[in-house]
Structure formats: structure tokens, C-alpha cells
C-alpha positions as CSV (number, residue, x, y, z in Angstrom):
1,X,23.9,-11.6,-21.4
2,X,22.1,-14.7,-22.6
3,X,18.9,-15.7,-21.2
4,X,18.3,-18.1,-18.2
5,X,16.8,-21.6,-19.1
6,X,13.0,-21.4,-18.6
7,X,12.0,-23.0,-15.5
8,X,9.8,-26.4,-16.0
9,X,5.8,-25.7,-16.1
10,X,5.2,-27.6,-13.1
11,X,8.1,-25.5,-10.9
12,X,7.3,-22.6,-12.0
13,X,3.9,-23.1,-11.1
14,X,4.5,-24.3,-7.7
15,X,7.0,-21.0,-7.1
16,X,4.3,-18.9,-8.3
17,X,1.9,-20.3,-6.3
18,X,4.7,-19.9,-3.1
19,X,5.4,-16.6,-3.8
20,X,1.6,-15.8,-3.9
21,X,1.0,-17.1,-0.5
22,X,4.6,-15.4,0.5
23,X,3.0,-11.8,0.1
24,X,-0.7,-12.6,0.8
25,X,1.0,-13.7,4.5
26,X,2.9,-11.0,4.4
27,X,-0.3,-8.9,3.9
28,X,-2.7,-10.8,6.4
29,X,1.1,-10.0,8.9
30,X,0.4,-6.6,8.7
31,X,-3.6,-6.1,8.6
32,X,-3.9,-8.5,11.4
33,X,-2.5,-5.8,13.7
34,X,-3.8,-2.6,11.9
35,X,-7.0,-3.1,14.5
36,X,-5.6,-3.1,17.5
37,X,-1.7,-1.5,17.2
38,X,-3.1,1.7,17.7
39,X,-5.1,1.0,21.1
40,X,-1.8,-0.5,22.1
41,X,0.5,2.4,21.6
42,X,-3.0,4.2,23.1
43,X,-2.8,2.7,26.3
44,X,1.1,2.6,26.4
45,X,0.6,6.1,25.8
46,X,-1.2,6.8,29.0
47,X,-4.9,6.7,27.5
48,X,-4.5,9.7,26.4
49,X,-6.8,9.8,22.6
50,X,-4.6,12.9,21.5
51,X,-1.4,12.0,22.9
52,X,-1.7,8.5,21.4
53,X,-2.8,9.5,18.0
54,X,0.6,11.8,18.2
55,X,3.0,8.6,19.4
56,X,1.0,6.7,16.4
57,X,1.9,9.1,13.7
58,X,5.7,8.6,14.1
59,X,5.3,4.7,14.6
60,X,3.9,5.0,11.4
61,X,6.3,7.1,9.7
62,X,9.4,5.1,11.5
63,X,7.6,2.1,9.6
64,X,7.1,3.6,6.2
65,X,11.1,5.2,6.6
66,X,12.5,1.4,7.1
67,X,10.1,0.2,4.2
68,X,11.4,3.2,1.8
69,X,15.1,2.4,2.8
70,X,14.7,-1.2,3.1
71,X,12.8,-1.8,-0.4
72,X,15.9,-1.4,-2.8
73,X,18.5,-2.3,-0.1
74,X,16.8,-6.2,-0.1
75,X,16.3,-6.0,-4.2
76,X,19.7,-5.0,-4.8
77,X,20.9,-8.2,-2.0
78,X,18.7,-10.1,-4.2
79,X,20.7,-9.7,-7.1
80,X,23.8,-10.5,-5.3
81,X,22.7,-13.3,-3.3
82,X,19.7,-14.4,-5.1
83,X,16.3,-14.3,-4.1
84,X,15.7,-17.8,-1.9
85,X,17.8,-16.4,0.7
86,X,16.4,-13.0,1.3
87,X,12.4,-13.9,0.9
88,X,13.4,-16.4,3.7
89,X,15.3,-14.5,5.7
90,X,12.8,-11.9,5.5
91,X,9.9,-14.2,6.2
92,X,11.5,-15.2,9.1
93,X,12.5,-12.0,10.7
94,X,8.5,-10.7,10.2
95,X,7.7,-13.9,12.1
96,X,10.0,-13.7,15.1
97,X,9.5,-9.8,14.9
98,X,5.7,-10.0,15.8
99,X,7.1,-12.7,18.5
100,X,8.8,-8.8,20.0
101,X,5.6,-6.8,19.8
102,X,3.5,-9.4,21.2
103,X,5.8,-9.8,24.3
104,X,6.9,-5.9,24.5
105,X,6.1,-4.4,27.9
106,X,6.7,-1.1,27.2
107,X,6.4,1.7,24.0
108,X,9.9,1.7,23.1
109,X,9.8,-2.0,22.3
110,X,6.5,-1.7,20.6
111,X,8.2,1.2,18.8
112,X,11.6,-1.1,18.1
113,X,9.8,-3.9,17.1
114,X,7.8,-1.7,14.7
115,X,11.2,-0.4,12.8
116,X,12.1,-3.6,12.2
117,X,9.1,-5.0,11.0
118,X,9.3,-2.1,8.2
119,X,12.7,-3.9,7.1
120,X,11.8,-7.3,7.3
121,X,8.4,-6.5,5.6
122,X,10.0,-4.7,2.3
123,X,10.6,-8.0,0.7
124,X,7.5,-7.3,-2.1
125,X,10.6,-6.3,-4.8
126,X,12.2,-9.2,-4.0
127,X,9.1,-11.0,-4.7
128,X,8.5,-9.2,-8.0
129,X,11.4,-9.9,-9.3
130,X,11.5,-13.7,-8.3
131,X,8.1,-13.6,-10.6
132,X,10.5,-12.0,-13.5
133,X,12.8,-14.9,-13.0
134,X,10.6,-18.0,-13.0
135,X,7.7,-16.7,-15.6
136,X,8.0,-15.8,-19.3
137,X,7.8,-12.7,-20.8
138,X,4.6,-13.3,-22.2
139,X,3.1,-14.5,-18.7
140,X,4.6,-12.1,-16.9
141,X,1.4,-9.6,-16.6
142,X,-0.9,-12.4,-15.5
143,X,1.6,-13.3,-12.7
144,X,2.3,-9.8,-11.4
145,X,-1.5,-9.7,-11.4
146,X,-1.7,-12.3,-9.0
147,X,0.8,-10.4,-6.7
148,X,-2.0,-7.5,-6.6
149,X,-4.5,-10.4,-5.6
150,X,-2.3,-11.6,-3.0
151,X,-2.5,-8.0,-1.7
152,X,-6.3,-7.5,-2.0
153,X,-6.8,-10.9,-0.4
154,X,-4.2,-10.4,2.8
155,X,-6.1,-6.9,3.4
156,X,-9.5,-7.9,3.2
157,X,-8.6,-11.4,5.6
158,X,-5.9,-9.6,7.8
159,X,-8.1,-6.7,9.4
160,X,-11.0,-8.8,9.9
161,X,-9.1,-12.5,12.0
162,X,-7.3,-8.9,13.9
163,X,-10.4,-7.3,15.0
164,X,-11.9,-10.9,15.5
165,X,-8.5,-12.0,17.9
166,X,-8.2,-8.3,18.9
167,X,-12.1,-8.7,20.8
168,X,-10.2,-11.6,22.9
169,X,-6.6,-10.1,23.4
170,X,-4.9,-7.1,21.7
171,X,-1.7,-9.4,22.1
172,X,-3.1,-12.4,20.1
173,X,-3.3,-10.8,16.7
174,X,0.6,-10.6,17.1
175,X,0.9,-14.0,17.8
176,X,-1.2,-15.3,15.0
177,X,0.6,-13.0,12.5
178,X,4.0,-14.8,13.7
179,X,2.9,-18.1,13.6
180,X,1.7,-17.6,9.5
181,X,4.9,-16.1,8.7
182,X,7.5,-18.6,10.9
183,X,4.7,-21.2,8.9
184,X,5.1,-19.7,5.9
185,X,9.6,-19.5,6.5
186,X,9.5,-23.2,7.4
187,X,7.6,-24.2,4.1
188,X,9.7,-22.2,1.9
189,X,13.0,-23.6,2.9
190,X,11.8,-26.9,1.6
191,X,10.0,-25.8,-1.9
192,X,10.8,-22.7,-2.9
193,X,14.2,-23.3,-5.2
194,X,16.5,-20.9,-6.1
195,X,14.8,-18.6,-9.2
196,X,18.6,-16.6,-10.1
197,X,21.6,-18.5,-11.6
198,X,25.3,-17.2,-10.2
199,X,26.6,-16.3,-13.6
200,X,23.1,-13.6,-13.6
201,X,24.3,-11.8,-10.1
202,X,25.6,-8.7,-10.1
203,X,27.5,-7.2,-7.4
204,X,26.1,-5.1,-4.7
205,X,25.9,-1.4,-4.9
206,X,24.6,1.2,-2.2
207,X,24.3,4.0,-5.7
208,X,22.0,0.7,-7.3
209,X,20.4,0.4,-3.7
210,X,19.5,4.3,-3.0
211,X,16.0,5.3,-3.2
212,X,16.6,8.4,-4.5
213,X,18.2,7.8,-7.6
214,X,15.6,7.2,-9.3
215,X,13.5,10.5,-8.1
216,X,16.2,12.0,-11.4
217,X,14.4,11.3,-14.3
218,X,11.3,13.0,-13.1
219,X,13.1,16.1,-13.3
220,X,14.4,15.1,-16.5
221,X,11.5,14.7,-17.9
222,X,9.8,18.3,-17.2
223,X,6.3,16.7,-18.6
224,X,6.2,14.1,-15.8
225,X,6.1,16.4,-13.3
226,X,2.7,17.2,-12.9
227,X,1.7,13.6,-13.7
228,X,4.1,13.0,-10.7
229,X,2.8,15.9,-8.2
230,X,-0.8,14.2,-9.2
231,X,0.2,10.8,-7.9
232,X,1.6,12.1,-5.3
233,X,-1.0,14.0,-3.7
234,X,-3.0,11.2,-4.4
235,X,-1.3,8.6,-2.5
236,X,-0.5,11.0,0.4
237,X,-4.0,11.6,1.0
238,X,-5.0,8.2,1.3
239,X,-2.2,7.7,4.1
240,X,-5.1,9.1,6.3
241,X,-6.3,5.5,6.2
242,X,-3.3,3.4,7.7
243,X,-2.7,6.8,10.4
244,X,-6.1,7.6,11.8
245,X,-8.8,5.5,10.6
246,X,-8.9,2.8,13.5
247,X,-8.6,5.5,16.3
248,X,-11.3,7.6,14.1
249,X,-13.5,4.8,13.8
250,X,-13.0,3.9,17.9
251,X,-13.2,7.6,19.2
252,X,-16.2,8.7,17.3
253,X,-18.4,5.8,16.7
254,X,-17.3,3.7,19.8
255,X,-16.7,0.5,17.8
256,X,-14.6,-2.1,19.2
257,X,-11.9,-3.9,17.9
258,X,-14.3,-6.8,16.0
259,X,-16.6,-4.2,14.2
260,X,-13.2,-2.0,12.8
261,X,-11.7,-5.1,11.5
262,X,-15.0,-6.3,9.5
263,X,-15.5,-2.1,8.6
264,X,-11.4,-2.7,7.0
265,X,-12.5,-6.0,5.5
266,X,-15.3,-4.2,3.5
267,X,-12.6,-1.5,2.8
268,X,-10.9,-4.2,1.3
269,X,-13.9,-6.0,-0.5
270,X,-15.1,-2.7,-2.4
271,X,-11.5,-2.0,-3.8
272,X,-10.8,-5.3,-4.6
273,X,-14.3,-5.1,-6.7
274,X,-13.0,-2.0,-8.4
275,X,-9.5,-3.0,-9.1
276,X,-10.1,-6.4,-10.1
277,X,-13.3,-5.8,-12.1
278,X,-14.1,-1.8,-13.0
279,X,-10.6,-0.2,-13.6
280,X,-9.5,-1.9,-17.2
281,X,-13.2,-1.4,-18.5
282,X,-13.6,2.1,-17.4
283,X,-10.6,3.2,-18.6
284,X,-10.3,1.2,-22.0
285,X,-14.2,2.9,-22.7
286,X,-13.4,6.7,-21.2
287,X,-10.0,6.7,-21.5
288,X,-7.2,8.0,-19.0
289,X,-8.6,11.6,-18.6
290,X,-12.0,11.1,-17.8
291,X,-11.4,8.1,-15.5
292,X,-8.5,10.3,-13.4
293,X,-11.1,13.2,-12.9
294,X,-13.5,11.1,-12.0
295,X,-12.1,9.2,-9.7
296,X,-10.0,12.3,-7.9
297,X,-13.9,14.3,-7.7
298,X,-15.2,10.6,-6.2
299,X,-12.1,10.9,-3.7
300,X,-13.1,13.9,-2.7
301,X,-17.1,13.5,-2.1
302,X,-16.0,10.0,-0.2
303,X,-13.6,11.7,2.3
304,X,-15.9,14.4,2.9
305,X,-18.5,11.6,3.5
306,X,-15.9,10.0,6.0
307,X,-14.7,13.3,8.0
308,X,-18.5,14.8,8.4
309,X,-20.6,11.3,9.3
310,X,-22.0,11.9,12.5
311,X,-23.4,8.3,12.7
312,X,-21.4,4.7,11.3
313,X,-23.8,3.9,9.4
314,X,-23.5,7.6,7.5
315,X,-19.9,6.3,7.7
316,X,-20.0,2.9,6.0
317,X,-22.1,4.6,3.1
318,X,-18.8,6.3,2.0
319,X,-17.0,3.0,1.7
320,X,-18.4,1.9,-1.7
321,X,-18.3,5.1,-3.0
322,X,-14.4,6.3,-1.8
323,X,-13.8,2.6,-3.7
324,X,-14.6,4.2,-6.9
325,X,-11.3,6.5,-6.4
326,X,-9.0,3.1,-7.0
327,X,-9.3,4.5,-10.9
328,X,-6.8,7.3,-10.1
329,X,-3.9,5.1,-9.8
330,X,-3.8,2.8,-12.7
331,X,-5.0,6.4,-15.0
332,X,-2.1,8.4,-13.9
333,X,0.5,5.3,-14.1
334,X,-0.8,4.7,-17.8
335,X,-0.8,8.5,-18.7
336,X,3.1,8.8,-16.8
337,X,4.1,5.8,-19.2
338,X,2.9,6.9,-22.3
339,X,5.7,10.2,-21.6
340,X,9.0,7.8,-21.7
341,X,10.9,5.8,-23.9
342,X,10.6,1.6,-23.7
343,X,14.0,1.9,-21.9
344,X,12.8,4.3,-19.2
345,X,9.8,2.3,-18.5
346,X,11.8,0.7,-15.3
347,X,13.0,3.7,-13.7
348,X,9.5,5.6,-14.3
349,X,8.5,2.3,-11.6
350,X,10.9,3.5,-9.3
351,X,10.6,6.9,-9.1
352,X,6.9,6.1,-8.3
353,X,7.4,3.9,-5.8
354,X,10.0,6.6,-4.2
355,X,7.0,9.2,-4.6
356,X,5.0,6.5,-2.4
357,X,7.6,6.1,0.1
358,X,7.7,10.0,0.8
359,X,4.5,10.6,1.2
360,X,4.0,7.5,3.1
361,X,6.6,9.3,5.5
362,X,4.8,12.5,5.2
363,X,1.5,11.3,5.7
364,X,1.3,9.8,9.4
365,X,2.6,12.9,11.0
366,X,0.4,15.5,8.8
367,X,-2.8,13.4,9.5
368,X,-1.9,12.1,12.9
369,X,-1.5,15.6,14.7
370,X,-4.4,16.7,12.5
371,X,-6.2,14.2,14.1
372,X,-4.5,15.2,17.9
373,X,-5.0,18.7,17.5
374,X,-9.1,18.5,16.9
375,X,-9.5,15.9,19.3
376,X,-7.6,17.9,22.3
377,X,-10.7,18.7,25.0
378,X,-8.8,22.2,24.7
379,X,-9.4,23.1,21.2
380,X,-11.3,25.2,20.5
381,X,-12.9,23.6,17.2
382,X,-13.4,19.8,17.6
383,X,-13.5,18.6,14.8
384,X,-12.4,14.7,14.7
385,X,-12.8,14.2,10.6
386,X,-10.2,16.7,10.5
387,X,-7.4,14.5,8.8
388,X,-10.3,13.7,6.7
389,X,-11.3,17.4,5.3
390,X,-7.7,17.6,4.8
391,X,-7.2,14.9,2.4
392,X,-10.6,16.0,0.5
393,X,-8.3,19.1,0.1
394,X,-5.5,17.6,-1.0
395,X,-7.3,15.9,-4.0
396,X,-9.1,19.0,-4.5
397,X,-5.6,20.2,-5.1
398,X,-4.8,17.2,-7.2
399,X,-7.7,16.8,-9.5
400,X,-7.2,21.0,-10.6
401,X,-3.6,19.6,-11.6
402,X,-5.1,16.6,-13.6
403,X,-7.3,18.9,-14.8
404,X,-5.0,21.2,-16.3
405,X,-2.3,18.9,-16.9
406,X,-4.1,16.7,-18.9
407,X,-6.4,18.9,-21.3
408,X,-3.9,18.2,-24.1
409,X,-5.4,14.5,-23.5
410,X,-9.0,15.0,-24.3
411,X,-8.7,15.1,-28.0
412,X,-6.9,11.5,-27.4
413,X,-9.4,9.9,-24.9
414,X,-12.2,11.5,-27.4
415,X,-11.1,9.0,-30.0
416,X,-11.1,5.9,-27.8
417,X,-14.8,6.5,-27.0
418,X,-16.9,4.9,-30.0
419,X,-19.6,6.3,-31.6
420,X,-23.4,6.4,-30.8
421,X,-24.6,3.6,-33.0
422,X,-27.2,5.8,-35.3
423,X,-30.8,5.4,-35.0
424,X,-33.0,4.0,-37.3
């Protein structure tokens, strides 16, 4: 198959640039609500802290279900229909599905509306792979980069307007977060051109579409799997934050909705810090092996900071530090790649962004009736930081893996640490 006709500088740019605000929207869409969602389904719930944190776990999981069916489903439309259609279509739906949630009156609609803003809200493949279309091979790193900025910037701005408009109304986040992303829809259909040629469609497939499909060559590959069972008790541990953190934050230091969006904006601030700024350094100077067990050890002293704070401010100290865990992800990643062939590369992407989807499904129920069962008045431990503890274990677990798993690595990262300059 021939290649496509690069784009011209200036329209490339100018999709780029489009598709940059398209997921930084995206992003702000979904942090504007993480503040006050929760003491919605909360009070739809009765009131009751336990019974709520229950409800929100499978809101959560019924979300991350429609993202992890959704993802490929609207990558492999993509490729059929091309990627204008189904960015816009998708930006449109996210808009008018807000529009639901803001007007629901009851928790089944919250609960509908929440589904469907897992499918409208999977569009970030699409997005990817408009960025393959319109950018060069050679500029392609720099421009995926710019997609992980989007996604720092929407999380650190998102959370804090939510708890700012969440002080005023819990209903008003949802409105703004629909008005950026009908805004957003509206400006698309007039710039953003069409990044895939017909004669470069392919048909449409449910086997290219499943999820699963990719999960096969990390079974293939009996070397990955540890590398895999790493990154995967990595990311389901830090689904504690999306599941419990804001009820967490509410039930045991008494913070409203104003002071949880500016304690997610910092969330935001300290990892953008260490993924724009520490993670290449640190791992081109230690190497993969060091930087993993660090960061998993780091994990594990900042949830145990998080799940035994007694005061906020205790509780804010762990921010910075839990940060310092972003290393784990890019040092696994590099370390998974380095065990396939060039032409695997691809798949490898998948079959870690299927391991994310499970344990993004996983995650809300384990930590949300973690959470419900040490709150309940009639348990007889209560223990609140719970869901915390428990994902302190689980990168206990995952840093004795990395541990083992990688030892036939320290000889390697030895050599990419230079010398001691000598003395004298």
C-alpha cells in the first residue's frame, strides 16, 4: 500500500492543534465531574456514606466496561469511515450526554447517562491515530507527546473549575462540561478535515474490534508475563484514586467540594512535574530496573501516607511523594518493549491497554466495598484508608515481582550508569 500525501505544514498544524484541544476537553469533561459525581449518586443513594461508596463502585466499573468495549469498537469505525466522523460524533454525544446527567432526577439515569458517557468518551484511539495520519514518522513522538499534555492539562484544570462550580451547584459542573464539548463539536465540523483517504479504509471487523485479541501474545510470549502481571497490579492499584478518593477526602477530612477539586488539581500538578520533567532523566541515568523499584517502594510509602493520615494536611504531604510513583509506567513499558520483535511492537500497545481496561473494571468494586465495609458504623474495625492499605499491598506484591523478574536486568542498567569521574 503506497503512502498517503503528506498533509501541508500549516493543516497539519492546525489538526494537531484541534486534536489537542479535542482530548484536553475531553479530559477537563470528565475531571469536571470527578468532585461532585460521587456526592450525587451519595445523596441519590439515600445519604447513606457506605451504601453510596457501594452504588459508586459499579458506576465506575459500568464506565470503565463501555470504555474497554468502546475503545477498539470506535478505532476500528475509524478505519472504515474515517476519523472526522467519529471524533465528532463522539464529541457531540459527550456534550449532549452531560446535558442527561445534569437533568437526571433519579440514580438510574445518573447511572444510564454514565454508560454512555464511557462510549462516547473512548474516542482517544481515534485521536491517536488521526495524529498517525496527519504527522510524519519522524514527528510522530513529539505529537503523541502532546496528546499526554492534553491529558495532564484537562486533569489538572477539570477537578479544580468542578470543585470551584461544584461549591455553587453539584448540577453545574455537568453543564459546563457539555457546553466545552457541544463547543468543541461545533468547531470541529468547520476545521477539522478529513486525515484518512478512501482508497486507505479497510472494512470493519468485530475479530479487528475485540479487546481481547490482543491479551494472545502475552501468553505467547511466556517472558512478558511477569512484565505484564507488574503493570497490572500497578495500574489496578491506582484505580483507588478515580473510586474512593473524593468520598475519602469528604468523609474523613470534611472538605467540601472546592477544597477536593484544588487537592485533584495538585494531584495533577505533581505528576504532570514528574512525567513531563523527571521520568526520561531518571531512567536514561538509572536505567529501567532501578527506576521500576523505586518508584513501586515510593507507591507504596505514598499510599500508606494516604490511608493512615489522620489530618489533611498529613494527607497532602503524600501528594508529592505518591507523584514519584509515575516512573513505574514508562519503566515497565520500556522493559515489555525491549522483549518483542519491531513487528509486535503494536499489539504489545494493545494488550496493555486491555490489561488497563480490566483492572480498570476490577478496581472500583475491589476498592469501593473496601471502602463500604470499613466505613459501615457496624464494623467492627473502622478503618476508612482501607482501600488505601490495600493498594500499598498490592504494589508490595508488584514490586517483589519486578524485583525478581527483572534481576537478569541489573547487569544491563549497570552499564548505562557512567562512571565516578576519578579524583585527582
Amino acid at each position: 500500500m503506497t503512502d498517503m500525501p503528506a498533509p501541508q505544514p500549516g493543516a497539519r498544524r492546525a489538526a494537531v492543534i484541534f486534536i489537542f484541544i479535542t482530548v484536553c476537553i475531553d479530559i477537563i469533561s470528565f475531571g469536571i465531574i470527578i468532585p461532585v459525581l460521587p456526592r450525587l449518586v451519595t445523596g441519590f443513594a439515600g445519604g447513606d456514606s457506605a451504601h453510596g461508596a457501594r452504588v459508586f463502585g459499579i458506576f465506575a466499573t459500568a464506565w470503565a466496561l463501555a470504555q474497554f468495549f468502546a475503545s477498539p469498537i470506535l478505532g476500528a469505525l475509524s478505519d472504515r469511515y474515517g476519523r472526522r466522523p467519529v471524533i465528532l460524533l463522539s464529541c457531540t454525544g459527550i456534550g449532549l450526554d452531560f446535558i442527561l446527567m445534569a437533568m437526571a432526577p433519579s440514580l438510574a439515569w445518573l447511572f444510564v447517562g454514565r454508560v454512555i458517557s464511557g462510549f462516547t468518551a473512548a474516542n482517544f484511539s481515534t485521536a491517536s491515530a488521526y495524529i498517525a495520519d496527519v504527522t510524519p514518522p519522524e514527528k510522530r513522538a513529539a505529537a503523541f507527546g502532546m496528546l499526554g499534555v492534553a491529558f495532564g492539562v484537562g486533569f489538572v484544570i477539570g477537578p479544580a473549575i468542578g470543585g470551584l462550580l461544584g461549591a455553587i451547584d453539584p448540577h453545574l459542573p455537568f453543564w459546563a462540561g457539555a457546553v466545552l464539548a457541544l463547543i468543541n463539536a461545533a468547531y470541529g465540523y468547520f476545521v477539522l478535515p478529513e486525515s484518512l483517504a478512501p482508497e486507505h479504509r479497510s472494512p470493519f471487523s468485530w475479530r479487528k474490534a475485540n479487546p481481547l485479541g490482543a491479551l494472545k501474545l502475552l501468553r505467547s510470549h511466556t517472558e512478558l508475563m511477569s512484565m505484564a502481571g507488574i503493570n497490572f497490579l500497578s495500574q489496578l492499584a491506582q484505580v483507588v484514586y478515580p473510586t474512593v478518593m473524593v468520598l475519602y477526602m469528604g468523609n474523613r477530612y470534611g472538605w467540601d467540594a472546592r477544597a477536593i477539586g484544588m487537592t485533584l488539581a495538585l494531584v495533577g500538578v505533581c505528576s504532570a512535574i514528574v512525567q513531563g520533567g523527571l521520568t526520561g532523566p531518571v531512567v536514561r541515568h538509572f536505567g529501567e530496573r532501578r527506576a521500576l523499584l523505586f518508584s513501586l517502594l515510593i507507591g507504596i510509602a505514598g499510599f500508606l501516607i494516604f490511608g493512615l493520615s489522620p489530618t489533611g494536611i498529613l494527607f497532602l504531604c503524600g501528594i508529592p511523594v505518591m507523584a514519584l510513583a509515575g516512573f513505574a509506567n514508562p519503566a515497565v513499558q520500556s522493559l515489555m518493549t525491549q522483549r518483542v520483535l519491531p513487528s509486535e511492537q503494536g499489539l504489545l500497545q494493545g494488550a496493555n491497554a486491555a490489561l488497563i481496561g480490566i483492572a480498570g473494571m476490577i478496581g472500583p468494586l475491589l476498592f469501593s466495598l473496601t471502602y463500604a465495609h470499613f466505613i459501615d458504623p457496624r464494623t467492627v474495625i473502622h478503618a476508612p484508608g482501607a482501600p488505601f492499605l490495600l493498594a500499598a499491598a498490592l504494589m508490595t506484591v508488584a514490586a517483589v515481582v519486578a524485583w525478581r523478574a527483572t534481576r537478569a536486568d541489573q547487569a544491563a542498567d549497570a552499564g548505562k550508569i557512567a562512571p565516578p569521574a576519578a579524583s585527582g
